[in-house]
N, CA, C and O atoms as a GROMACS GRO file, in nm:
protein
  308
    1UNK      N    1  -0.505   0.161  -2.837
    1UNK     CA    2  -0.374   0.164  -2.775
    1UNK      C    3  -0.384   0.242  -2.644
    1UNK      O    4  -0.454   0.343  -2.640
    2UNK      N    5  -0.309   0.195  -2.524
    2UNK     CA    6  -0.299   0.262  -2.391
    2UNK      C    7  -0.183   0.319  -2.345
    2UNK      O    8  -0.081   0.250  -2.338
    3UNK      N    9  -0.184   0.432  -2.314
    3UNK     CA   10  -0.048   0.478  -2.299
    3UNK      C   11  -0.020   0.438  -2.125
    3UNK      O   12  -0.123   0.408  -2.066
    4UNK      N   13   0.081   0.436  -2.059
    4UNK     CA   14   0.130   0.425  -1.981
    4UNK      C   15   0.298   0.520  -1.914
    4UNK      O   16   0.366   0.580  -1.997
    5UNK      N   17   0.322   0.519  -1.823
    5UNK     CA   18   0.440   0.565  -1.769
    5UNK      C   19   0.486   0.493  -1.716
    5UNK      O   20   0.414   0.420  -1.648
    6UNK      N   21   0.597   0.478  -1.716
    6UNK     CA   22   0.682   0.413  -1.612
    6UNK      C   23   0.804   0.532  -1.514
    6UNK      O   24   0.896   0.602  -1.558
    7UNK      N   25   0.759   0.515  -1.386
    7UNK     CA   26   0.843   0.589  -1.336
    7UNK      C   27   0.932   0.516  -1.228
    7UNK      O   28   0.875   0.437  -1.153
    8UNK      N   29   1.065   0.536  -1.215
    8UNK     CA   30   1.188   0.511  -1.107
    8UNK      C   31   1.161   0.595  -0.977
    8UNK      O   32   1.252   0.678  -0.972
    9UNK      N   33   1.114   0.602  -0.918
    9UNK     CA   34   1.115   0.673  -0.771
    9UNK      C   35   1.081   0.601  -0.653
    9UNK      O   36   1.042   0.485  -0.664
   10UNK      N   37   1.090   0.656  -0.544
   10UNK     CA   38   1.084   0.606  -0.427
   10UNK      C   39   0.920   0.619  -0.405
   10UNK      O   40   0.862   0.725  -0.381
   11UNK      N   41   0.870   0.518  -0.416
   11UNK     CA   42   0.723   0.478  -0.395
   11UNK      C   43   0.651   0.602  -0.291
   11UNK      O   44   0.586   0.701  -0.324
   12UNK      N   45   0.692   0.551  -0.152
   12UNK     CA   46   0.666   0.599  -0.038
   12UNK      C   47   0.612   0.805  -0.089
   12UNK      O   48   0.524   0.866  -0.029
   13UNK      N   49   0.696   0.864  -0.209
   13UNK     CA   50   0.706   0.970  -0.201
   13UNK      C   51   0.614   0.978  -0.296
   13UNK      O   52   0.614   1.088  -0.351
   14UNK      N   53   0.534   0.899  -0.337
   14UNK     CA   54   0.480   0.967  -0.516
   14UNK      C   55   0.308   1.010  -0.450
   14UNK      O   56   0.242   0.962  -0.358
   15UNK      N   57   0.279   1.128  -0.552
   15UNK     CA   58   0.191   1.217  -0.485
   15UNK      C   59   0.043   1.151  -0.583
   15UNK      O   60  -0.053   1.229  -0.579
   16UNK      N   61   0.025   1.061  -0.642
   16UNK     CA   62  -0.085   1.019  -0.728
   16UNK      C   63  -0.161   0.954  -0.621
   16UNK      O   64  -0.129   0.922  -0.507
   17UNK      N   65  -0.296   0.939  -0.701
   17UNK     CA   66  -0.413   0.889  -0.616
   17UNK      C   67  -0.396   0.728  -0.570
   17UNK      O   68  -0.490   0.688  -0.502
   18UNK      N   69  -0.301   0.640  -0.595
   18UNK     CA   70  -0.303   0.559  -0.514
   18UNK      C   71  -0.160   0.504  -0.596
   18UNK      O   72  -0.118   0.530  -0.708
   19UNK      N   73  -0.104   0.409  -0.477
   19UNK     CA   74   0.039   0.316  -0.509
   19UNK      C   75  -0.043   0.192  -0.468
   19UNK      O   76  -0.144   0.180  -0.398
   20UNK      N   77   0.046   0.094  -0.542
   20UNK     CA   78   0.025  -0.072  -0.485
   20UNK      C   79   0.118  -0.092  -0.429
   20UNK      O   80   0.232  -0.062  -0.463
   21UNK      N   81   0.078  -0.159  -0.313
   21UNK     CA   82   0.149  -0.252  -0.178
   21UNK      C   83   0.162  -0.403  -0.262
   21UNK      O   84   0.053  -0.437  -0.308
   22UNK      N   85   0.269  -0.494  -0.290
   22UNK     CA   86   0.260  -0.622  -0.276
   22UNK      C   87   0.292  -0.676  -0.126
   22UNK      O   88   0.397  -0.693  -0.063
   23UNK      N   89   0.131  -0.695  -0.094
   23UNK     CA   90   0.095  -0.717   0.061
   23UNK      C   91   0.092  -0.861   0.083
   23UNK      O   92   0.055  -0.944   0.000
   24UNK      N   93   0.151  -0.894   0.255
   24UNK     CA   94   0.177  -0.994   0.229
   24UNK      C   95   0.035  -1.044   0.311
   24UNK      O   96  -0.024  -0.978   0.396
   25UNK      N   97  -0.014  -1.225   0.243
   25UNK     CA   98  -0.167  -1.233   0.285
   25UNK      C   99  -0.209  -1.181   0.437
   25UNK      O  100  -0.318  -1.188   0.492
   26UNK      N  101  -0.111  -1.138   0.475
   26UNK     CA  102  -0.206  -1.125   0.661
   26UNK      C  103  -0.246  -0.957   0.668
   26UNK      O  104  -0.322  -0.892   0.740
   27UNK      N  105  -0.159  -0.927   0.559
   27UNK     CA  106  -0.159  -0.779   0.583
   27UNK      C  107  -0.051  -0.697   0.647
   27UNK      O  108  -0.042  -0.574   0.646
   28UNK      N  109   0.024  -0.776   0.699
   28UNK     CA  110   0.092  -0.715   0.818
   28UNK      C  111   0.245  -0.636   0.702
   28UNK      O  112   0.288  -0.655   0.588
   29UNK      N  113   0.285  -0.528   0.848
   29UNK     CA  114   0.399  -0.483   0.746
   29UNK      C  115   0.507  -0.588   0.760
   29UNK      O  116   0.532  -0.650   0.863
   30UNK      N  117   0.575  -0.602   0.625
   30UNK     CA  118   0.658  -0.682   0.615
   30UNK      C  119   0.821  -0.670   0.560
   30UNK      O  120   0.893  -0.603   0.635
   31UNK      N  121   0.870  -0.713   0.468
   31UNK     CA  122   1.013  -0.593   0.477
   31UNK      C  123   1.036  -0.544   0.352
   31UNK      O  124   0.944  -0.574   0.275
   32UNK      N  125   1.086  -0.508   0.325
   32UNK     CA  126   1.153  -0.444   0.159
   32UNK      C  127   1.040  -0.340   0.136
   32UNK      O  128   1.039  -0.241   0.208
   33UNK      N  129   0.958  -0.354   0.053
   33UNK     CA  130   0.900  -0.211  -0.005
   33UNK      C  131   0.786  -0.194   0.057
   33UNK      O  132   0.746  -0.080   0.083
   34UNK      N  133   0.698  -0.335   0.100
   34UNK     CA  134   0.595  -0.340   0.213
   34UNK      C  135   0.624  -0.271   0.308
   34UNK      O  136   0.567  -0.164   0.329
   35UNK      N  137   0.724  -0.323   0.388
   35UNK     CA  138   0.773  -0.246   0.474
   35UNK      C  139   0.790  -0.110   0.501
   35UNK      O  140   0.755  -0.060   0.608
   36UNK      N  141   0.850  -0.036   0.393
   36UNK     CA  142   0.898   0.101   0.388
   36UNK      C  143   0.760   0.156   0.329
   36UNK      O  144   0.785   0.275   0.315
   37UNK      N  145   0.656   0.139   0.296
   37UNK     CA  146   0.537   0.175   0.268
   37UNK      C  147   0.460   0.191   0.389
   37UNK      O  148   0.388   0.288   0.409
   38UNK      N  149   0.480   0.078   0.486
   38UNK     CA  150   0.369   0.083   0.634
   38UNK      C  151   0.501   0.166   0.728
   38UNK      O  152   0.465   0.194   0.842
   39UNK      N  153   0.624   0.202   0.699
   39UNK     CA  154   0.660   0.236   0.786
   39UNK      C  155   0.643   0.452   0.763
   39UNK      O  156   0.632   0.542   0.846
   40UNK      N  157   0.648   0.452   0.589
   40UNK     CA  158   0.624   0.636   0.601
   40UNK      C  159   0.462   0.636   0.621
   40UNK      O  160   0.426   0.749   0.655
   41UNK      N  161   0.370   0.557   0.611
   41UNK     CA  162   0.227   0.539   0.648
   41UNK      C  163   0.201   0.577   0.765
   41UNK      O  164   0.115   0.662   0.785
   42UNK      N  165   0.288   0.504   0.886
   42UNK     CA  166   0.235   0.495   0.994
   42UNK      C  167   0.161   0.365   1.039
   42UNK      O  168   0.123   0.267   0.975
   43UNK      N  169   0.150   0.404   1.198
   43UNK     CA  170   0.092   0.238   1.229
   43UNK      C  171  -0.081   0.248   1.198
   43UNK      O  172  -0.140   0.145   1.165
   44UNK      N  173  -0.127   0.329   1.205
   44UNK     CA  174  -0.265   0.389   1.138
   44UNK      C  175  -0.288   0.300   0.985
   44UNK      O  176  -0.406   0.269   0.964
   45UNK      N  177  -0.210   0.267   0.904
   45UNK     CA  178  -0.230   0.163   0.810
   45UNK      C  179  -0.245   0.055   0.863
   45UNK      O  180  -0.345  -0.017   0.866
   46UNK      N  181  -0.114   0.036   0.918
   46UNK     CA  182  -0.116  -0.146   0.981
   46UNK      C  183  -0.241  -0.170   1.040
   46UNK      O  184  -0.304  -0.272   1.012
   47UNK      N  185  -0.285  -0.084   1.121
   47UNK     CA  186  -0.454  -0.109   1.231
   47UNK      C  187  -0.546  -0.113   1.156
   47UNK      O  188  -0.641  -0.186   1.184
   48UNK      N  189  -0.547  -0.015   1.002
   48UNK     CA  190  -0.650  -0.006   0.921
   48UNK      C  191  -0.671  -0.167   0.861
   48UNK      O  192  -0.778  -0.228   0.853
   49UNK      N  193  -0.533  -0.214   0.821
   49UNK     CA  194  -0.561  -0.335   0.765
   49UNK      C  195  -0.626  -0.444   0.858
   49UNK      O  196  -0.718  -0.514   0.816
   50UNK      N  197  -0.582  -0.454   0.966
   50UNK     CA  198  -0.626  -0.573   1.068
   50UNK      C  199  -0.738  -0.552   1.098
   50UNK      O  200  -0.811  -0.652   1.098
   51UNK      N  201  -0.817  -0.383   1.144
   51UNK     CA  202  -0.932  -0.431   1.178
   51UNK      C  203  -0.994  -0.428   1.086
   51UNK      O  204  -1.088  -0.507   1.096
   52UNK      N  205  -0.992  -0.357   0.958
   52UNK     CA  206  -1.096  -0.371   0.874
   52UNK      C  207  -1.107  -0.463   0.784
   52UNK      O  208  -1.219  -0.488   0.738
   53UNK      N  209  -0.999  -0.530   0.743
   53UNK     CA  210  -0.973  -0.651   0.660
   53UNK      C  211  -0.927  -0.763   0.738
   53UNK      O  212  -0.987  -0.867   0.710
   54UNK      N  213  -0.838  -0.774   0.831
   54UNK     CA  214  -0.784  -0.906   0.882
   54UNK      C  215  -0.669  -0.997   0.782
   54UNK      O  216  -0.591  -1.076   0.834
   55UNK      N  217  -0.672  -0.973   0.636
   55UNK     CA  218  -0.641  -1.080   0.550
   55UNK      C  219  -0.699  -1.021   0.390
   55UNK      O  220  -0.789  -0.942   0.360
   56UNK      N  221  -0.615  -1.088   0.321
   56UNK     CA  222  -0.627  -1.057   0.183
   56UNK      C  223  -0.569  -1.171   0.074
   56UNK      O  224  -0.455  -1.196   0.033
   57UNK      N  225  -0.671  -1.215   0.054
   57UNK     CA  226  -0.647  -1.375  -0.014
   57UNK      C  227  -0.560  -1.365  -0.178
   57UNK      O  228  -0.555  -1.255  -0.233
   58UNK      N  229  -0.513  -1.454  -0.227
   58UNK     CA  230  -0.397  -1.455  -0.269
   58UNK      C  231  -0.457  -1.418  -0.408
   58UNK      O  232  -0.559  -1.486  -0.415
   59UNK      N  233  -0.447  -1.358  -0.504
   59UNK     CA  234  -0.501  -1.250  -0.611
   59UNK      C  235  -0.601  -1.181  -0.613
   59UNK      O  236  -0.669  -1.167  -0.715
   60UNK      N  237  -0.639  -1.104  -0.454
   60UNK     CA  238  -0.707  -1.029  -0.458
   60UNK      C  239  -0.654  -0.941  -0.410
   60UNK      O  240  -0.535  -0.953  -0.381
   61UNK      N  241  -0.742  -0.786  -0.379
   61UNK     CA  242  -0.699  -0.662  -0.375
   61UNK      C  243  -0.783  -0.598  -0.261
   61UNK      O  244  -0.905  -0.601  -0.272
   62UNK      N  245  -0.724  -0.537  -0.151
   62UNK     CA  246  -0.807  -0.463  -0.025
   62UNK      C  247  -0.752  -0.314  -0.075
   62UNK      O  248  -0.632  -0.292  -0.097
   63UNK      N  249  -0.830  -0.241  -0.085
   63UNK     CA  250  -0.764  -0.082  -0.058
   63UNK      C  251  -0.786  -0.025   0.103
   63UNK      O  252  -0.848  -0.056   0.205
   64UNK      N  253  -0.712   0.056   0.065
   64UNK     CA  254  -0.737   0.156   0.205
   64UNK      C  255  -0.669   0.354   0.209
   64UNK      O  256  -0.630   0.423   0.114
   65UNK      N  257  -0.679   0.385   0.339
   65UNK     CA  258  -0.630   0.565   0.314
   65UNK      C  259  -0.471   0.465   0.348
   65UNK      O  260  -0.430   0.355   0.385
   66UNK      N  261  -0.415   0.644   0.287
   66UNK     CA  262  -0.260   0.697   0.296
   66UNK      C  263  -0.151   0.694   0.411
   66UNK      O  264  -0.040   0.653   0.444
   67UNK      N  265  -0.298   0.789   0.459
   67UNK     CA  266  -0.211   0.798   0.630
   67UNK      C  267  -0.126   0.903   0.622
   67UNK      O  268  -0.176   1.014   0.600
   68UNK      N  269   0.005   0.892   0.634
   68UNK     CA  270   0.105   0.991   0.632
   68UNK      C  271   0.200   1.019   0.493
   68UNK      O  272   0.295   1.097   0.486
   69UNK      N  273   0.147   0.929   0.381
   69UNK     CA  274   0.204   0.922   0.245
   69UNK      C  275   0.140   1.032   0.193
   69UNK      O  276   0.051   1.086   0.259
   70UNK      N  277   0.172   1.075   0.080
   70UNK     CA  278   0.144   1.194   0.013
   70UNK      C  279   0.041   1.166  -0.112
   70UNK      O  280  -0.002   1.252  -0.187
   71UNK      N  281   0.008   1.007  -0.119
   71UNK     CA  282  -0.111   0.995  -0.198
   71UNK      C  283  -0.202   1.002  -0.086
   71UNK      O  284  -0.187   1.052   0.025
   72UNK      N  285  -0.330   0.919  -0.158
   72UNK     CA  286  -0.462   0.924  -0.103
   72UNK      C  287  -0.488   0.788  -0.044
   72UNK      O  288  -0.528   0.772   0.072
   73UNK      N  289  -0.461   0.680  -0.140
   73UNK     CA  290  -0.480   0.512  -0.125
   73UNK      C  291  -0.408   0.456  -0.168
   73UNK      O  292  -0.373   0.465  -0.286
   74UNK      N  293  -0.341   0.335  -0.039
   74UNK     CA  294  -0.317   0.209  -0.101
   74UNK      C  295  -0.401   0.075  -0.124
   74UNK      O  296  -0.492   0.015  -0.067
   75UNK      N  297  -0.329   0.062  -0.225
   75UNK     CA  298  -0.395  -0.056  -0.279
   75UNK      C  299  -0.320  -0.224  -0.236
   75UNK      O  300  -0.208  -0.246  -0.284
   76UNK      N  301  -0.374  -0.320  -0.160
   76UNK     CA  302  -0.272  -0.428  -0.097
   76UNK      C  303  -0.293  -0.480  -0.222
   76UNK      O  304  -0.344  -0.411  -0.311
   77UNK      N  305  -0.252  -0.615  -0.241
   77UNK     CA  306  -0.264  -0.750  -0.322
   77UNK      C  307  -0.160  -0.844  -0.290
   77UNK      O  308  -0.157  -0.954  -0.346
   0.00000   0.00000   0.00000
């Protein structure tokens, strides 16, 4: 058996070693929670994604740093 949490909070603020982005395939920031993720990030994410990935094909997963979030990594998909 696996335990799990479920928590209600504002993503952008949670201090654990990484959050998931549902990223959209280009990478780019986009609106609703994408959005508000690349926007407390900084544009330092958005650049991270383009130059180092370009793209992220449709059930897969790019990580990357924080930036200005209070974790460590996001995770796209």
């Amino acid at each position: 058996m696996t335990d799990f949490n479920i928590l209600i909070c504002d993503i952008t603020q949670c201090t654990h070693d990484a959050i998931v982005n549902s990223a959209h395939e280009s990478l780019l920031m986009g609106s609703g929670v994408c959005g508000a993720i690349h926007m407390a990030a900084g544009r330092e994410l958005e650049k991270e994604c383009l130059e180092r990935y370009g793209y992220c094909e449709i059930g897969k997963a790019v990580i990357t740093y924080a930036y200005m979030l209070p974790c460590k990594y996001v995770i796209h998909t």
